[in-house]
matplotlib code that plots the C-alpha trace (Angstrom):
import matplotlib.pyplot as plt

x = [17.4, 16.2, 12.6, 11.6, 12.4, 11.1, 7.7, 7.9, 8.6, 5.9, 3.4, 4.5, 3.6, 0.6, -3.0, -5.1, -8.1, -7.4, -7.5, -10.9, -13.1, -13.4, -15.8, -14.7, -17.9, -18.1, -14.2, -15.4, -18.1, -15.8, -12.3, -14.9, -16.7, -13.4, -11.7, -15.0, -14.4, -10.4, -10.0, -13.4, -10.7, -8.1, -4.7, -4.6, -7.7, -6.8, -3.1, -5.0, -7.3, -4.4, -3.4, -6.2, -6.5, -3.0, -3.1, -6.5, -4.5, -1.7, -3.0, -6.2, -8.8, -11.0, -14.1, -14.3, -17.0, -15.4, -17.2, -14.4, -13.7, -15.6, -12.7, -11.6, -8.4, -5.6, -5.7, -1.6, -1.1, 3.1, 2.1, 1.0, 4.2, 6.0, 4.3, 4.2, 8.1, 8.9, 6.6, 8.7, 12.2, 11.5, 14.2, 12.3, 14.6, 13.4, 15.4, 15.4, 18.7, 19.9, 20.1, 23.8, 24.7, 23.0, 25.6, 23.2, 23.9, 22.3, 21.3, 20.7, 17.8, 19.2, 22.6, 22.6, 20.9, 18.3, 19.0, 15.0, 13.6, 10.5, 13.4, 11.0, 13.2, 14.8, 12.3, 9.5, 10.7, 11.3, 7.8, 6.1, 7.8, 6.5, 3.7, 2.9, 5.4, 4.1, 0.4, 2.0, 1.3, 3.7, 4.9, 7.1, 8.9, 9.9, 13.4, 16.2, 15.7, 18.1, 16.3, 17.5, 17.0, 18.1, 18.9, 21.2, 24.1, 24.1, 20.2, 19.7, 16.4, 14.7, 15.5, 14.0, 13.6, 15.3, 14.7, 16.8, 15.4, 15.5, 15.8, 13.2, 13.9, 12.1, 12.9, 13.3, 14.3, 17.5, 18.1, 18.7, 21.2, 23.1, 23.0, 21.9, 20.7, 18.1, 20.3, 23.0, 20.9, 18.7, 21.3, 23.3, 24.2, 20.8, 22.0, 24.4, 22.1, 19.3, 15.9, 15.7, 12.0, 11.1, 13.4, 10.5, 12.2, 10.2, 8.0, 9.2, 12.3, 10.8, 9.0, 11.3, 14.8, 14.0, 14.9, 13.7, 16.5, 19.0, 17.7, 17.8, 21.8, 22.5, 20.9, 24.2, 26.3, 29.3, 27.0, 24.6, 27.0, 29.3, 26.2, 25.1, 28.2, 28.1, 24.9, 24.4, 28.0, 27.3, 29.4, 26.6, 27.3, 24.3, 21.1, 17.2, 14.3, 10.8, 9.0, 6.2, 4.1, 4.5, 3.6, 0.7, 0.1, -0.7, 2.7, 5.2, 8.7, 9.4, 12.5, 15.1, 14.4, 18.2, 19.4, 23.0, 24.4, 21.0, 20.0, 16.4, 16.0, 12.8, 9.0, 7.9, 5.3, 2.4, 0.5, 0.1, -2.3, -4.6, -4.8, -8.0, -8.6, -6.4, -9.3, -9.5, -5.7, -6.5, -9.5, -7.0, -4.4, -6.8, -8.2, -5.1, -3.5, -6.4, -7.3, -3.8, -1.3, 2.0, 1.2, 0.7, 4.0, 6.0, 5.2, 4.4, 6.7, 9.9, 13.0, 16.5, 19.4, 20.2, 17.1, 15.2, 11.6, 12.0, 9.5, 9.6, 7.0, 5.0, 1.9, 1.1, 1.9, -0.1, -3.2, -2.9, -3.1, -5.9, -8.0, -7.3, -8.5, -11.6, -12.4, -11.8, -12.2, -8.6, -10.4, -10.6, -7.0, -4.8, -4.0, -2.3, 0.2, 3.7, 6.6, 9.9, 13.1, 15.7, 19.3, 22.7, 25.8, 28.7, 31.2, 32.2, 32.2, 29.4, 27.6, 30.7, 30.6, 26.9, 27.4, 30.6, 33.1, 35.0, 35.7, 35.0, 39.3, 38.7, 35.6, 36.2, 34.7, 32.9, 31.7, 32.8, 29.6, 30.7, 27.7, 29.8, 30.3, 27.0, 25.0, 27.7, 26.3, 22.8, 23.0, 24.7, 23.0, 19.7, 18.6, 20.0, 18.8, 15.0, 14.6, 16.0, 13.6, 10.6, 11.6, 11.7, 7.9, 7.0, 6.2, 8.1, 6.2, 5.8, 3.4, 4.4, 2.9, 2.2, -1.2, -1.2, -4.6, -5.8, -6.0, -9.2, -10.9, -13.3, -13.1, -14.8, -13.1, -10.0, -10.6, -11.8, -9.4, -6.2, -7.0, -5.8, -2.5, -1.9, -2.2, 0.0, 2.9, 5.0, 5.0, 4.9, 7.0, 9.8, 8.7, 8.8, 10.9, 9.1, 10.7, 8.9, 8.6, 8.7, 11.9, 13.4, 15.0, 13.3, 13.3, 11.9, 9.6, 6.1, 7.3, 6.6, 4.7, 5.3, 3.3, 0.2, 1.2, 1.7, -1.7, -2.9, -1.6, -3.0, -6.3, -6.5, -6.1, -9.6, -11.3, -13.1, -16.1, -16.9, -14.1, -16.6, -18.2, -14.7, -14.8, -18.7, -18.5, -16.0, -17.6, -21.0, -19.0, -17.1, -20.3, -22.0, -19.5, -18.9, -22.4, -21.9, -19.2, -21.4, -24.2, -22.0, -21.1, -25.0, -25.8, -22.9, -24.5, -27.9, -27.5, -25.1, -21.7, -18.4, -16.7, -13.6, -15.5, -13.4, -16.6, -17.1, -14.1, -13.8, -16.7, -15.8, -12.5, -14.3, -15.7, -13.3, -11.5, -14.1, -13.8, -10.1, -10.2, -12.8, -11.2, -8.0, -9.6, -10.6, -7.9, -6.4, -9.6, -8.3, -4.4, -3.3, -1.1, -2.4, 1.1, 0.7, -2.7, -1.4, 1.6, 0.0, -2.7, 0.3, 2.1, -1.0, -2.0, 1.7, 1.5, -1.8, 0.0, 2.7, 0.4, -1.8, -4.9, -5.9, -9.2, -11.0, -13.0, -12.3, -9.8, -7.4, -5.9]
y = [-54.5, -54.0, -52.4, -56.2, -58.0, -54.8, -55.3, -59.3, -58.6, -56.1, -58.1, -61.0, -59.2, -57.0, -58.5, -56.0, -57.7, -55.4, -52.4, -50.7, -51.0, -47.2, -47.1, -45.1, -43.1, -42.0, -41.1, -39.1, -37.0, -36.4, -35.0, -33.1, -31.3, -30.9, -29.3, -27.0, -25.4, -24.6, -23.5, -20.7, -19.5, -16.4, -17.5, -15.9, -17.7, -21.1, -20.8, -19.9, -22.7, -25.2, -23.8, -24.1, -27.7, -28.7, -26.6, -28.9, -32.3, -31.7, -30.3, -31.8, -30.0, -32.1, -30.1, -29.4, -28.8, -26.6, -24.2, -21.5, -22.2, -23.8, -23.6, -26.6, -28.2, -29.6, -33.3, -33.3, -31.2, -31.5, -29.8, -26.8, -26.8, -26.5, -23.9, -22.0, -22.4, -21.6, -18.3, -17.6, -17.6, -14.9, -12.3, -8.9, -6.3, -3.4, -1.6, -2.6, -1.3, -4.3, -6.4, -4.9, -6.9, -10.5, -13.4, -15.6, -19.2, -22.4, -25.4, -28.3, -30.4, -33.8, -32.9, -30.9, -30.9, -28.3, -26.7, -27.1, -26.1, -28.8, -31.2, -30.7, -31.9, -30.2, -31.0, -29.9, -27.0, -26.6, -27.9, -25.6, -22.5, -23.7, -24.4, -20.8, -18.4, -18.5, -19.1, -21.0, -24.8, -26.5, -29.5, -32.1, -33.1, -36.6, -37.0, -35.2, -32.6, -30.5, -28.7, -25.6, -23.6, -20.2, -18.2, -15.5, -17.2, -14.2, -14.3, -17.8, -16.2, -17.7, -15.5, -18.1, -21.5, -23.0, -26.2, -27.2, -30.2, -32.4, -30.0, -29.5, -31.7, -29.7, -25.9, -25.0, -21.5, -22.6, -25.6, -23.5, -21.5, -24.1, -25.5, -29.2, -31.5, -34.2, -37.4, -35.7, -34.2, -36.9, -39.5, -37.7, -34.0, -32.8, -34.1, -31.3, -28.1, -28.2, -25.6, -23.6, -25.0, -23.3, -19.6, -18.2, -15.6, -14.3, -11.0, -8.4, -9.5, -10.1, -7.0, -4.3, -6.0, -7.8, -10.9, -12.8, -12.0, -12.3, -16.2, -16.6, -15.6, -17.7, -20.7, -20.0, -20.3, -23.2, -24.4, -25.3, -26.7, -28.9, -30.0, -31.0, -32.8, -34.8, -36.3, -36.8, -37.4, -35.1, -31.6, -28.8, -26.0, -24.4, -23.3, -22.9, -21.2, -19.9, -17.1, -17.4, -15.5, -15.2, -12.7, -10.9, -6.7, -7.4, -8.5, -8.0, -8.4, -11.2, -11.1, -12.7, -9.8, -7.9, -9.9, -10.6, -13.7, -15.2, -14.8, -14.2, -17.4, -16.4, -18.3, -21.7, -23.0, -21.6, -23.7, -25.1, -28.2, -28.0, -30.5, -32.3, -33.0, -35.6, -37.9, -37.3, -38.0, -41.4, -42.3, -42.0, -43.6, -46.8, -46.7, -46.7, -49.7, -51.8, -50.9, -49.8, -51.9, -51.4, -47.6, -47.3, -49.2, -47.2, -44.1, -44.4, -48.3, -48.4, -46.7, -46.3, -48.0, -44.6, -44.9, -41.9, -42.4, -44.4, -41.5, -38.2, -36.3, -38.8, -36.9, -34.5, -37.6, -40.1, -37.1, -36.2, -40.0, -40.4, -37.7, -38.5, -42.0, -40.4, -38.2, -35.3, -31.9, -30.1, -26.6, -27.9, -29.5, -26.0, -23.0, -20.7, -19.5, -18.7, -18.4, -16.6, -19.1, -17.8, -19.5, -18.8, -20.7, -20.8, -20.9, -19.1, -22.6, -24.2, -24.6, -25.8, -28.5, -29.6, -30.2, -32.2, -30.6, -29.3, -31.9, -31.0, -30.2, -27.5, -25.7, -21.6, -20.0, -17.0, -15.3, -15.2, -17.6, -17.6, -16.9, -14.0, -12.3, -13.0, -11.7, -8.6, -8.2, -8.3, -5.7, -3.3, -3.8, -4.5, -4.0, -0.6, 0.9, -0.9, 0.4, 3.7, 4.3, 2.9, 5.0, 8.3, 7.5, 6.0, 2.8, 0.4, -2.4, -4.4, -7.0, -10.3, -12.5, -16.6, -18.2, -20.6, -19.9, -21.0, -24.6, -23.1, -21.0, -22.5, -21.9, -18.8, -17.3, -17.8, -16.4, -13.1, -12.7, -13.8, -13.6, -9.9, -11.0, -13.5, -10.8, -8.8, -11.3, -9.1, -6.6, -8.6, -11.7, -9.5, -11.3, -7.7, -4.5, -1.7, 1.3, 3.4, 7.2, 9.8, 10.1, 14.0, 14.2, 17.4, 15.9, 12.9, 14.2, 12.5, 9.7, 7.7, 7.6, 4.6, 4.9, 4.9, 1.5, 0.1, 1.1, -0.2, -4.0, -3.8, -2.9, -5.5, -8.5, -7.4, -7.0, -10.5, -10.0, -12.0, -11.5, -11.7, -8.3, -6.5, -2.7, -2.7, -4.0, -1.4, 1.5, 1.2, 1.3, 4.5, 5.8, 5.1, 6.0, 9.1, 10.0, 8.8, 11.7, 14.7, 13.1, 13.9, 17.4, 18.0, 17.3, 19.9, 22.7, 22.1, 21.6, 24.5, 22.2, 23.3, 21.4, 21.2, 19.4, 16.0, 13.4, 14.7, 15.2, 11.6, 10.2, 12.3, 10.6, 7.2, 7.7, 9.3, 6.0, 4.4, 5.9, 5.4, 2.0, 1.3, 4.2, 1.2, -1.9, 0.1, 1.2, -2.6, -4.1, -1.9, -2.9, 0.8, 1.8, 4.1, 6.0, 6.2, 7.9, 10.3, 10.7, 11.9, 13.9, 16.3, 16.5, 17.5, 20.3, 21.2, 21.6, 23.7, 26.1, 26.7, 26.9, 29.5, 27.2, 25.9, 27.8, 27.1, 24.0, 21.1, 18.3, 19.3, 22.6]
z = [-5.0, -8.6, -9.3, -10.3, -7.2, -5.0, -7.1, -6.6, -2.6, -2.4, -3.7, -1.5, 1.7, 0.5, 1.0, -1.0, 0.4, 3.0, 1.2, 0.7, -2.5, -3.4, -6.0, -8.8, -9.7, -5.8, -6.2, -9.0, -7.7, -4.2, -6.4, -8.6, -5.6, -3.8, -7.2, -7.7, -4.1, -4.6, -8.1, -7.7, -5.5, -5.9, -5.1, -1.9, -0.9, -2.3, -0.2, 3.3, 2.6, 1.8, 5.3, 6.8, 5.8, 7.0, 10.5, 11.2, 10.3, 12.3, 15.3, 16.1, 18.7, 21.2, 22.4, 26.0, 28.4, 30.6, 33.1, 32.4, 28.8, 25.9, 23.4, 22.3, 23.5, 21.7, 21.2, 21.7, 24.6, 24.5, 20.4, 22.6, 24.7, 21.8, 20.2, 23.2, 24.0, 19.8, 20.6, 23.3, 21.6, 18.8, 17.8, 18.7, 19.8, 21.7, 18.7, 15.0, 15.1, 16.9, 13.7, 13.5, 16.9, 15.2, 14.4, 12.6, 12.7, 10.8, 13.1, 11.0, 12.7, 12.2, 13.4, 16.5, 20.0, 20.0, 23.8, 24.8, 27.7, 26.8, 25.7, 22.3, 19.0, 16.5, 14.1, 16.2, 16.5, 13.0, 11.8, 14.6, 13.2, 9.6, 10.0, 11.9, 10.9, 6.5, 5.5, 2.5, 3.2, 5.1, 2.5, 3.4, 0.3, -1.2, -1.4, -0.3, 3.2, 5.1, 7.5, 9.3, 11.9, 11.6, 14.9, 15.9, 18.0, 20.9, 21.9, 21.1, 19.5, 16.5, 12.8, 10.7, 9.1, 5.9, 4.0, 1.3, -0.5, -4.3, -6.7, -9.7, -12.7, -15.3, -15.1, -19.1, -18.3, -16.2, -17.3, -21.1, -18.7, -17.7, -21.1, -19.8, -21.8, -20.0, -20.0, -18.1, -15.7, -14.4, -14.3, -11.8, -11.9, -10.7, -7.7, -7.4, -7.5, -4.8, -4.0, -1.3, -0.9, 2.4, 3.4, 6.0, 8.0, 11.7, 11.6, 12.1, 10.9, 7.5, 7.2, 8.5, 7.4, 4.8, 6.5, 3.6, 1.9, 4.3, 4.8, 0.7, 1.1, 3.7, 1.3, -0.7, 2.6, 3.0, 5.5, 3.5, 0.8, 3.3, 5.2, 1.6, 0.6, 4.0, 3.9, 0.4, -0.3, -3.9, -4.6, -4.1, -6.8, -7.9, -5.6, -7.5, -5.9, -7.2, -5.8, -3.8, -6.6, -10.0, -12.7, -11.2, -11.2, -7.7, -7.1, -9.4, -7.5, -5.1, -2.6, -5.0, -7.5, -8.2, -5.3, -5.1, -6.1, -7.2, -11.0, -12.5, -14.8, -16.3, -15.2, -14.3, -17.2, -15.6, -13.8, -10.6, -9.6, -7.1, -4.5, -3.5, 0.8, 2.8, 2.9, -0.8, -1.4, 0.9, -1.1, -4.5, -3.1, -2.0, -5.5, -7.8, -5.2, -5.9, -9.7, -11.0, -8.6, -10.8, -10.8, -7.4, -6.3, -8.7, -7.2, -3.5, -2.9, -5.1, -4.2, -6.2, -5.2, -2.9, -1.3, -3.2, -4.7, -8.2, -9.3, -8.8, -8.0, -7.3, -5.8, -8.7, -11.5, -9.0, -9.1, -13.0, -13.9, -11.7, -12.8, -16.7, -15.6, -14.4, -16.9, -14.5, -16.0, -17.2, -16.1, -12.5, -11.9, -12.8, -11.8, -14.6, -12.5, -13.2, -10.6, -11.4, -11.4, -9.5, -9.4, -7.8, -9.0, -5.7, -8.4, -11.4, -13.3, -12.3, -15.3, -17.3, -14.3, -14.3, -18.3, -17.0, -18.4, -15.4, -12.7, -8.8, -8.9, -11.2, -9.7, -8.9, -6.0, -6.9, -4.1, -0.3, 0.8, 4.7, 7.0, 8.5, 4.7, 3.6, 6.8, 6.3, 3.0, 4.4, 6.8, 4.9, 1.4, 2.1, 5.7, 7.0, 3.7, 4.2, 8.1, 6.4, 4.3, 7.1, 9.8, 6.9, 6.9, 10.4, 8.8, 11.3, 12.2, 15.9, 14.4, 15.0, 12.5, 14.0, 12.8, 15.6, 16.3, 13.2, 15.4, 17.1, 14.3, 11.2, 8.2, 7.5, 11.0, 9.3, 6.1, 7.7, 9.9, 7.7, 3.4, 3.4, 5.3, 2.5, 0.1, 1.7, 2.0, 0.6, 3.0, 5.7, 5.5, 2.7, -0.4, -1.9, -2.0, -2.6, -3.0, -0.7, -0.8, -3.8, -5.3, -4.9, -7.8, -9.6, -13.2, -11.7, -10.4, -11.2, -12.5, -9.5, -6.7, -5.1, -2.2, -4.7, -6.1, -2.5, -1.6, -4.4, -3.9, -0.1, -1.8, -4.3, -1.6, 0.0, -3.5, -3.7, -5.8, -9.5, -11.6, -14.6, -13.0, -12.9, -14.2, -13.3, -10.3, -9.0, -10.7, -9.2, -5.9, -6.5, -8.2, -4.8, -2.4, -4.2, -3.1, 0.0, 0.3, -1.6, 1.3, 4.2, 3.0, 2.3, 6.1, 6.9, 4.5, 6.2, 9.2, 9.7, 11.2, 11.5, 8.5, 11.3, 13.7, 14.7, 14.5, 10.9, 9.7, 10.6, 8.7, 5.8, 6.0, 5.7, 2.7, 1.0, 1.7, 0.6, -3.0, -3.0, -2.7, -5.3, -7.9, -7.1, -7.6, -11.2, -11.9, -11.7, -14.3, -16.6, -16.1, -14.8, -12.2, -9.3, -9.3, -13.0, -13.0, -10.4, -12.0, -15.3, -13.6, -11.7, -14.7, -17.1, -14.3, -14.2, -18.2, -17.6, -15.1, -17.2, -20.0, -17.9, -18.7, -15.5, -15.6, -18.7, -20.0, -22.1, -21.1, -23.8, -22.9]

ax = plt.figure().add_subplot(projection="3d")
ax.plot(x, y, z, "-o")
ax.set_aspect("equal")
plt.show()
């Protein structure tokens, strides 16, 4: 049916009497004081809240008034089945080592029976481990969706969750790569390149394997591809992703980075736009349907002729319309935040046929992209050397990481309990890897000290004060714990204490920890590296001693 006769049948069976009159001046005032709350937000804040938001829309609470318990109950009790039998069915070996026994396999959700002891769906399951298993907001994309369970084929037990959806249209930095020009693209051969949109891998997997990166391989397996070409009936050749975070010092790798078979592209324009409440979205969604009709139906009514939206993105061009209509502030609607493009071609030819001038006949392999090679490739480039290098420094973790009870917490419970996780995400869900431990090599020797930069990111996602009070801020701290410190050793000199005794040793530790932290966060307004301070400070008191000037005065000697 052509866009025409879809906009003549629509408007046959609508009544918009029915809709609600949302006056536009209130519509105003609510996006404006929903826009204020989210962008005086970090990015870490702003993601847990977008969590928070969707964890209390999809899984409802009653209260109770029980004698034995006053938490609230679950409006859906079978949601809590699920959860609970999902919880149930992680992969956590009694040995790390294990991972060289896992077979991992893909389950596509809409084309296998999920063998479940709740008879719960595929998709249930899928959407459960989502939701739980990332604090990044759970989005369910217009347009094209394979969704996949990842599990290792032995134990049954749960690895992961991948969703491979529409890919961008507009990604300058790869689409220069390809060498595409925009008519080509949108009329069809965007079609045969898809995004990984969700690769979410289980903790500890994540964290101590770097299952993040195994899950991102598998993205590029034939599985993927042939389940691609069956449903969609289009040649998959080419595979985008963006990292979770972009160019920040807080941050600066994500899981992709020097990852084989997926390319760094370069960075996403830079922004991201925030999104108002649900009952917001409603309230815009009632108001352009009554005051801009045509708009509306393009976006949220009229499909092509295979059934995808006649607009994409719909929900960011129905929002931006919306609040140019209103007059809505430009400050409030962004976030300047770029994400690194990532994208890996299955054959050596792809790009030659995206710009159609190779037919399907002629395309290359270019890589062995079974799940077998790929999960070989995994454990033996990426996984033993990661639990390597933890277990050198007793850094293996047991933390599972599932924010299920987010149902049952507010707002400011959550945000205590679970903002300096999301600031951590790449340590615990293998969005980064660091390369832990001094490096021996004598000639290199203080020219990193890696474990200072990884403390240094942990501290930064629990440093939430006024960004216009940055360097002061943090200075008055140190300035204060510092006396905090020359306090302590006061008490010891009068009071006559063993400086060995456990209880003071203890408090002592404190506060030097105190001062760490906030000689960090300073170190961060003024755009420096903690390994790179300690780095120079070793190697100027290495020149001193060799110099034979490590007594004296004057910093120059």
């Amino acid at each position: 049916m052509s866009i025409d006769d879809q906009w003549q049948s629509w408007q046959d069976a609508i009544d918009l009497s029915l809709v609600p009159d949302i006056d536009t001046d209130t519509l105003k005032e609510t996006i404006i004081k929903d826009l204020t709350l989210v962008s005086a937000m970090t990015v870490q804040e702003y993601t847990l809240y977008q969590k928070f938001q969707e964890v209390k829309f999809r899984y409802p609470t009653v209260e109770t008034n029980s004698f034995f318990d006053d938490k609230p109950a679950m409006l859906k009790p079978d949601q809590a089945t699920v959860i609970q039998e999902v919880k149930n069915n992680f992969w956590l070996p009694e040995d790390p080592e294990e991972y060289m026994n896992l077979q991992p396999e893909l389950i596509w959700t809409d084309g296998a029976e999920i063998q479940s002891h709740t008879n719960a769906k595929g998709s249930e399951i899928w959407n459960a481990l989502r939701t739980f298993l990332s604090t990044m907001k759970n989005n369910s994309n217009i347009g094209r969706n394979l969704n996949f369970l990842v599990r290792d084929k032995v134990t049954q037990k749960y690895l992961g969750v991948i969703c491979m959806s529409s890919d961008f249209l507009d990604l300058t930095p790869r689409d220069a790569y390809i060498g595409w020009d925009r008519t080509r693209k949108t009329q069809k051969m965007i079609n045969h390149t898809c995004i990984g949109s969700t690769i979410v891998p289980i903790q500890p997997l994540g964290y101590n394997l770097v299952g993040g990166k195994l899950l991102a391989l598998l993205c590029l397996s034939d599985v993927v591809e042939q389940t691609w070409e069956h449903q969609y009936k289009d040649k998959l050749v080419g595979v985008t992703t963006t990292s979770l975070y972009g160019k920040t010092k807080v941050i600066p790798l994500s899981q992709y980075d020097r990852l084989k078979n997926w390319k760094k592209m370069g960075w996403t324009a830079g922004s991201v736009s925030y999104e108002p409440e649900k009952t917001t979205n409603t309230m815009i969604q009632q108001w352009l349907m009554k005051n801009h009709t045509y708009k509306f139906f393009e976006w949220y009514v009229a499909k092509k002729p295979s059934g995808q939206p006649h607009k994409r993105d719909h929900r960011n061009r129905s929002r931006a319309f919306t609040y140019s209509k209103l007059g809505i502030d430009k400050k409030l609607q962004k976030s300047e935040h770029a994400r690194g493009i990532y994208f890996g071609e299955l054959f050596t030819n792809t790009r030659e046929f995206l710009r159609e001038e190779h037919t399907e006949v002629a395309l290359t392999r270019k890589f062995d992209n079974s799940v077998e090679a790929l999960t070989e490739l995994w454990k033996t480039k990426y996984a033993k050397k990661r639990l390597a290098s933890l277990k050198k420094q007793d850094r293996v973790s047991t933390e599972t990481h599932f924010y299920d009870d987010i149902i049952y917490l507010s707002w400011e419970e959550t945000k205590e309990k679970y903002l300096p996780q999301v600031g951590r995400w790449f340590t615990m869900s293998g969005q980064l890897e660091l390369e832990l431990g001094a490096q021996s090599n004598e000639s290199n020797k203080y020219k990193k000290v890696s474990d200072f930069d990884m403390y240094q990111k942990v501290a930064l996602t629990t440093a939430i004060y006024p960004r216009e009070q940055a360097i002061i801020y943090p200075t008055l701290g140190l300035t204060g714990e510092a006396g905090e410190v020359a306090n302590k050793v006061k008490k010891i000199i009068r009071d006559g204490s063993d400086s060995k005794d456990e209880k003071l040793v203890s408090e002592i530790k404190a506060e030097i920890g105190d001062c760490l932290w906030y000689i960090a966060v300073l170190a961060n307004d003024f755009g420096i590296k903690l390994s790179d301070i300690a780095s120079a400070n070793l190697e100027k008191l290495e020149n001193r001693k060799k110099n034979n000037t490590i007594r004296g005065s004057g910093d120059k000697r």
